[in-house]
C-alpha positions in Angstrom: 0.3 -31.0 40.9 -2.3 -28.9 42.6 -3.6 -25.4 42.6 -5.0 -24.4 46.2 -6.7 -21.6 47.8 -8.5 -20.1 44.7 -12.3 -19.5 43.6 -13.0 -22.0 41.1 -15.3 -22.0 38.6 -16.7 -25.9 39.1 -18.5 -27.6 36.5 -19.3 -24.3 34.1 -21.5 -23.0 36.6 -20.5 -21.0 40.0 -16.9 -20.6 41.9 -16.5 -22.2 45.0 -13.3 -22.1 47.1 -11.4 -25.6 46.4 -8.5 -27.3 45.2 -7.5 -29.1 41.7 -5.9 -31.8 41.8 -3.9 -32.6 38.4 -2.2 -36.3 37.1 -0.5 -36.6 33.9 -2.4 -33.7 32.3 -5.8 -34.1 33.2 -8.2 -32.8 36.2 -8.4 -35.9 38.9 -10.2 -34.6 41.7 -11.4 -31.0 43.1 -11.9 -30.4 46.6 -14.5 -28.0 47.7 -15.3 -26.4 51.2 -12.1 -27.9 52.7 -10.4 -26.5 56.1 -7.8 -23.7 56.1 -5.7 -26.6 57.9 -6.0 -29.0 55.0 -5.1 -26.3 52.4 -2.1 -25.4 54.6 -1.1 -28.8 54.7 2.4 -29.6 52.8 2.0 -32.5 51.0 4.3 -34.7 47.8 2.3 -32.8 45.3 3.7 -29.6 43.6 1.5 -26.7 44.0 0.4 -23.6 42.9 -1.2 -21.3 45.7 -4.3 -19.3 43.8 -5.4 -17.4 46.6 -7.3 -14.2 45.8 -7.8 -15.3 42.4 -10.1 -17.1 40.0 -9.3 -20.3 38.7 -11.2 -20.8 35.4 -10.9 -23.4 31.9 -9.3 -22.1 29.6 -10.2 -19.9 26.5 -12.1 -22.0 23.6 -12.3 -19.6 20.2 -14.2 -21.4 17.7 -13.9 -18.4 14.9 -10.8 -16.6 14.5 -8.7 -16.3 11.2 -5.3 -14.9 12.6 -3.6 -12.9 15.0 0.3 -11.5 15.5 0.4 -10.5 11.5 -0.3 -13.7 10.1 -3.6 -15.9 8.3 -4.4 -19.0 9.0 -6.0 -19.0 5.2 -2.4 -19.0 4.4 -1.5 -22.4 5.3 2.0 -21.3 6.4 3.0 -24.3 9.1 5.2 -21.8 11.0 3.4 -19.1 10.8 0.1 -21.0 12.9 2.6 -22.3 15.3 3.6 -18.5 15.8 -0.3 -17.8 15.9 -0.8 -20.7 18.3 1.8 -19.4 20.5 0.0 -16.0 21.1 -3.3 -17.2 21.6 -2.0 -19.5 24.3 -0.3 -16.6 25.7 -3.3 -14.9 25.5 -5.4 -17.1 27.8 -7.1 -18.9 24.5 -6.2 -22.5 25.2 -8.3 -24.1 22.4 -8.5 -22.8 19.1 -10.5 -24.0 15.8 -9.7 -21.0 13.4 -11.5 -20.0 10.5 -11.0 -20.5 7.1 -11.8 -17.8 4.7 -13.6 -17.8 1.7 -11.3 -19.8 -0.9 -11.7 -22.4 -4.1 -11.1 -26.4 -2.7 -7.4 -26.2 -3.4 -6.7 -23.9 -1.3 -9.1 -24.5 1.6 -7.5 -28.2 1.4 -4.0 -26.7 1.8 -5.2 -25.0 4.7 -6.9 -28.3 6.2 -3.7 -30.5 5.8 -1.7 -27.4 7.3 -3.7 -27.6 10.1 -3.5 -31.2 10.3 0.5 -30.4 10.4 0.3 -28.5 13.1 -1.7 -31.4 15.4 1.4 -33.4 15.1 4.1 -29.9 15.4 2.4 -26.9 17.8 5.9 -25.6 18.2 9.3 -25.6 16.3 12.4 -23.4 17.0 11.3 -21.9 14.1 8.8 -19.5 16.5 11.4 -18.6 18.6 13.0 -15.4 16.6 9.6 -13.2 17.4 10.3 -12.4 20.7 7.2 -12.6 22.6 5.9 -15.9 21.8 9.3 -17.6 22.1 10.2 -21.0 24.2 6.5 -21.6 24.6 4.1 -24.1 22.2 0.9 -23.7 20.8 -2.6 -23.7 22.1 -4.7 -27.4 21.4 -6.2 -27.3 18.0 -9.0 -29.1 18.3 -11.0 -28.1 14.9 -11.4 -26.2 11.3 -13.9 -23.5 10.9 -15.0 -23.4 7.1 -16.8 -20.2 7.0 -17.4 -20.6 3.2 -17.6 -20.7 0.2 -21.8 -21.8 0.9 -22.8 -18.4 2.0 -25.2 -15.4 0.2 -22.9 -13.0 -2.3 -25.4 -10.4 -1.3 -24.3 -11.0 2.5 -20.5 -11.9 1.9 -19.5 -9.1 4.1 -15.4 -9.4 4.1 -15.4 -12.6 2.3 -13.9 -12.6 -1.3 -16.7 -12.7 -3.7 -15.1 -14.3 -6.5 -15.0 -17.7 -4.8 -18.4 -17.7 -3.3 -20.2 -20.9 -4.9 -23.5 -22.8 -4.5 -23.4 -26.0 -2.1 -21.3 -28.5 -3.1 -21.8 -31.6 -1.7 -19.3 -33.6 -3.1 -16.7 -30.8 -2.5 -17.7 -30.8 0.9 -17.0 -34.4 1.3 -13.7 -34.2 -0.2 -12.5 -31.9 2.1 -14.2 -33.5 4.8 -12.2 -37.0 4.4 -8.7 -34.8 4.4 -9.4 -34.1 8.4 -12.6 -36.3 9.3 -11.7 -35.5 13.1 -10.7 -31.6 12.4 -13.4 -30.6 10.7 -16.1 -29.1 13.2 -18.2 -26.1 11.8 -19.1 -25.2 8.4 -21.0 -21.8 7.7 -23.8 -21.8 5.4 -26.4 -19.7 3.8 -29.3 -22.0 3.8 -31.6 -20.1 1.1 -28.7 -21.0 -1.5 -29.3 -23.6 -3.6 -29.5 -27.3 -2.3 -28.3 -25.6 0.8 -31.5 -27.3 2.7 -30.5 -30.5 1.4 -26.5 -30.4 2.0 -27.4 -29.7 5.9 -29.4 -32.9 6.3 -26.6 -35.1 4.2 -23.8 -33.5 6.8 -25.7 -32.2 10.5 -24.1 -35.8 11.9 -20.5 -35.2 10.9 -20.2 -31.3 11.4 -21.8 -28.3 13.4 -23.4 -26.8 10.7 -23.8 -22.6 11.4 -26.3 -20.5 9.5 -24.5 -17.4 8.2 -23.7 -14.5 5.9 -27.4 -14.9 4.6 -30.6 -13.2 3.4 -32.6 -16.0 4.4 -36.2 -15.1 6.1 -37.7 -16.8 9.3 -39.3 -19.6 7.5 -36.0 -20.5 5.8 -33.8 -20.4 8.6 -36.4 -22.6 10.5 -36.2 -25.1 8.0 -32.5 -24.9 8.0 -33.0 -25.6 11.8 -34.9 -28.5 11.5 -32.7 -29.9 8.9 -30.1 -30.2 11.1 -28.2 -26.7 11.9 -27.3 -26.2 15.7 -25.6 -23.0 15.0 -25.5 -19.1 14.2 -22.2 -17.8 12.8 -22.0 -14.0 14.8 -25.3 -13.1 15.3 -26.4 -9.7 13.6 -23.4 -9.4 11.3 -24.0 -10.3 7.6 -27.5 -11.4 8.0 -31.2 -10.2 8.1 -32.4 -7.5 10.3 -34.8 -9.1 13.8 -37.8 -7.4 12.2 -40.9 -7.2 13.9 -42.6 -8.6 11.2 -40.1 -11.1 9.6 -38.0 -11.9 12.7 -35.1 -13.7 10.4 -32.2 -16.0 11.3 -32.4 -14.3 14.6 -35.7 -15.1 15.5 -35.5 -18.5 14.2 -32.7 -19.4 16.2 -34.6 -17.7 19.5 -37.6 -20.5 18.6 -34.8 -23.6 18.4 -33.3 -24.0 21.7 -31.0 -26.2 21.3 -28.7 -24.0 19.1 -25.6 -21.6 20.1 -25.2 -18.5 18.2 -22.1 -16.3 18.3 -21.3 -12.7 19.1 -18.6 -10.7 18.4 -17.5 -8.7 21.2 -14.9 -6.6 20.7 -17.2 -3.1 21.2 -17.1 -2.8 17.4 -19.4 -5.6 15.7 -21.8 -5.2 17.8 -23.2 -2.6 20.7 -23.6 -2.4 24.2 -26.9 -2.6 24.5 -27.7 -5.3 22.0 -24.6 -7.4 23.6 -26.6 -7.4 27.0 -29.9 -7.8 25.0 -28.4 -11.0 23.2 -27.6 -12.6 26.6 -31.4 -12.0 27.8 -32.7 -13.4 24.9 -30.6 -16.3 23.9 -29.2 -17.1 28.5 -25.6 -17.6 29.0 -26.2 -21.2 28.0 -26.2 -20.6 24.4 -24.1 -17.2 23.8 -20.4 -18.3 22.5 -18.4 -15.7 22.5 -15.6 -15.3 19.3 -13.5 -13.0 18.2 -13.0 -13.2 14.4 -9.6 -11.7 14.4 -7.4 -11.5 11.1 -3.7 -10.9 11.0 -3.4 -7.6 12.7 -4.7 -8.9 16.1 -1.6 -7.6 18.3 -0.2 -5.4 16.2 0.3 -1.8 15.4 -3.0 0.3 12.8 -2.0 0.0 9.3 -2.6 -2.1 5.9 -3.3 -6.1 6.3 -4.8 -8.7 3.9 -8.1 -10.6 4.9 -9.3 -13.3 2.2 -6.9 -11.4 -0.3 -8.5 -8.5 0.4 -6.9 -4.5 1.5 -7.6 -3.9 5.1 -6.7 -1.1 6.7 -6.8 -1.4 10.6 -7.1 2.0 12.9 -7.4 1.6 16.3 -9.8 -1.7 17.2 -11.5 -1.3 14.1 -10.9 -3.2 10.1 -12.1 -2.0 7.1 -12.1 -3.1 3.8 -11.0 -0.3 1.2 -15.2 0.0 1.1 -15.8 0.4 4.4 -17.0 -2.9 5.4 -15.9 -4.4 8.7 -13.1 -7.1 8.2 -13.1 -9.2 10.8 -11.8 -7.5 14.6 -8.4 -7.0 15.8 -9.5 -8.4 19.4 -8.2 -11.4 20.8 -11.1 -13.8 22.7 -9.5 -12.6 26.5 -10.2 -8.7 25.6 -13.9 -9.8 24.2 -14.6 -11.7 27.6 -13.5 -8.9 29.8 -15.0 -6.5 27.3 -18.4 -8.0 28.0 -17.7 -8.4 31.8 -16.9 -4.6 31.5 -20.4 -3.6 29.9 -22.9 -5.7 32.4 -22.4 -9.2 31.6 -22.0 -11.0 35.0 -19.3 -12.8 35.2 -20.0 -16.5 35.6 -22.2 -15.6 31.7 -19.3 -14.1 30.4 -16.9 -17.2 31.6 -19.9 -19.8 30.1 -19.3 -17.8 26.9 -15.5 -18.5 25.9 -15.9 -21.8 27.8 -18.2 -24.5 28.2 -20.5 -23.1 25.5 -17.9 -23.5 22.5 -17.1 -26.3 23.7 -20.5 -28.2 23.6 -20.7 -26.0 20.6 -18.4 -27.9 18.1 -18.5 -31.6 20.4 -15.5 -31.1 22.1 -16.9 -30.9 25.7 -15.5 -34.3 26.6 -12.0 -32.9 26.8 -12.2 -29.3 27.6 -14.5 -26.2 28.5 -15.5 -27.3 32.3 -13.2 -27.7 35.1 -14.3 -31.8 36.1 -12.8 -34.7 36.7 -10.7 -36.3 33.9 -10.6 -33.1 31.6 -7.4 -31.8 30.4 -6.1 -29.5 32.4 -6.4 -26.1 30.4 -6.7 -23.2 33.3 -6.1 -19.8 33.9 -5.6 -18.3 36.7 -7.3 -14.9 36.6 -6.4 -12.1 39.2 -9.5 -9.8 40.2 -9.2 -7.2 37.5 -9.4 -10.8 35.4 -5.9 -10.5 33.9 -3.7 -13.7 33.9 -1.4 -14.4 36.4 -0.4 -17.9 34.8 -1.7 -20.6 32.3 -1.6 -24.0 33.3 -2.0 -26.1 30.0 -1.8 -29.4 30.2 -1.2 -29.4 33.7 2.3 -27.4 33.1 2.3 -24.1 35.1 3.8 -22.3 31.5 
């Protein structure tokens, strides 16, 4: 198939007017600059006429733990495929949820659910909840293990009674369930060994400094070790002091890392969103959501990490008062930040290419280019979807 006459965003970087070509699921050529007679043409190819309309990779969220009342912590085969179903609906293409805080049993029964749903995205089983039925489930292309490494002191909405030290051999264990699916690991790098366990894995995993107390010179170290990563920058770590400038400031000094941000107008503000783009460019800012279960549904009582949360309006609390994760899908965080300054082509970089490269999966997806799958939105001018193309299948 092909989709003509719309502004596509070409390599992660600017639109230009053009056509896609698409064979057996994957990008084959694009066409820039070409005639109004050649776009008119009628030709064997099915296609899909974009015009007025931005044509853009799909949605990549590298840190969400549910959506559409369920947990992926829950290991519930079903209910991820129902979860895969919205995000895909939702514009998010590729997802690599998060795991919660959890002893190894647990988090293993979560891996080899995931695992589970590589082989099954869909079953008929999704097709009683109404919105999400007759269609499959966005590409899971990796595991988020956002603990149990990480600082008690800075364990946010995690569930303190399974936070433990780093565990190497632990690590490793779950590791060889899913040596392909596991992709980023959060840790707190001025926990014990914590310095040492990044070196042993930095080759097999994106390793993310998070929920942490650690200073500038630790998180430097942490970054020379081996960590490429900042699990949402602000939240659940050290203050950018002046005069100890923390995780953040050591991540500003290593270049090479992405850090994420929470968008969802609640995590963190305005000002500091457009401040975090200056500082860090649009070539490191990845954009997540870190959604739990009540993402797309009405305010009222939910469970994070076996944990109360009471959700009221775009904002989750813990019984305490502690944020719990955000009730905002990765498409309302993207035009969130278009909607507060970010230009657009950042904002696109953001839930695109950058995850991508972020967790290694930039081969496949993030960019529309020649032999990537074909993952695309079409995205009318307020930048709501007028159809997903996954796979190359208009859905």
């Amino acid at each position: 198939m092909k989709i003509v006459n719309g502004s596509v965003f070409i390599n992660g970087t600017s639109f230009q007017e053009g056509t896609i070509h698409i064979t057996d699921g994957r990008i084959t050529a694009i066409e820039s600059n070409i005639s109004q007679c050649e776009k008119n043409q009628d030709g064997p190819e099915a296609s899909y006429d974009a015009s007025g309309c931005y044509v853009v990779p799909g949605f990549t969220d590298i840190h969400f733990h549910g959506c559409f009342g369920y947990d992926f912590s829950n290991y519930n085969l079903t209910e991820l495929q129902i979860m895969g179903g919205y995000e895909l609906q939702s514009g998010i293409t590729q997802i690599c949820p998060a795991a919660m805080t959890y002893p190894e049993e647990r988090l293993a029964s979560i891996i080899k659910c995931a695992k589970a749903y590589r082989t099954h995205p869909f079953t008929e089983a999704a097709n009683s909840h109404g919105d999400i039925a007759n269609i499959q489930g966005a590409d899971l292309v990796g595991i988020n293990l956002e603990g149990p490494f990480i600082s008690m002191v800075k364990k946010g909405a995690q569930n303190p009674d399974f936070i433990i030290p780093p565990d190497a051999a632990m690590y490793h264990r779950l590791k060889a369930l899913a040596p392909d699916l596991l992709k980023l690991i959060t840790i707190a790098p001025e926990t014990e060994n914590a310095l040492d366990l990044i070196e042993e894995i930095k080759d097999g995993i994106t390793v993310s400094l998070g929920h942490t107390t650690a200073d500038y010179e630790t998180a430097w170290k942490a970054f020379q070790k081996g960590a490429t990563h900042v699990t949402h920058l602000f939240n659940a770590m050290t203050a950018f002091s002046h005069r100890d400038a923390g995780v953040i400031g050591a991540a500003f000094d290593t270049p090479d890392n992405h850090v994420e941000l929470i968008c969802d107008g609640v995590h963190v503000s305005e000002s500091m969103i457009r401040a975090c783009f200056q500082l860090f460019t649009d070539n490191r800012v990845v954009l997540v959501s870190d959604s739990m279960m009540a993402t797309g549904c009405p305010d009222g009582e939910y469970t994070l990490g076996s944990q109360s949360v009471t959700v009221s309006g775009n904002l989750a609390t813990l019984h305490d008062g502690t944020i719990a994760g955000s009730v905002t899908n990765l498409a309302d965080c993207f035009r969130y930040a278009v909607s507060i300054g970010i230009p657009l082509e950042s904002a696109l970089k953001a839930v695109t290419i950058n995850p991508a490269r972020s967790i290694g999966i930039d081969k496949d997806y993030g960019s529309i280019a020649p032999d990537k799958i074909a993952n695309l939105l079409v995205l009318d001018r307020n930048l709501h979807i007028r159809v997903i193309i996954f796979h190359g299948e208009i859905l």
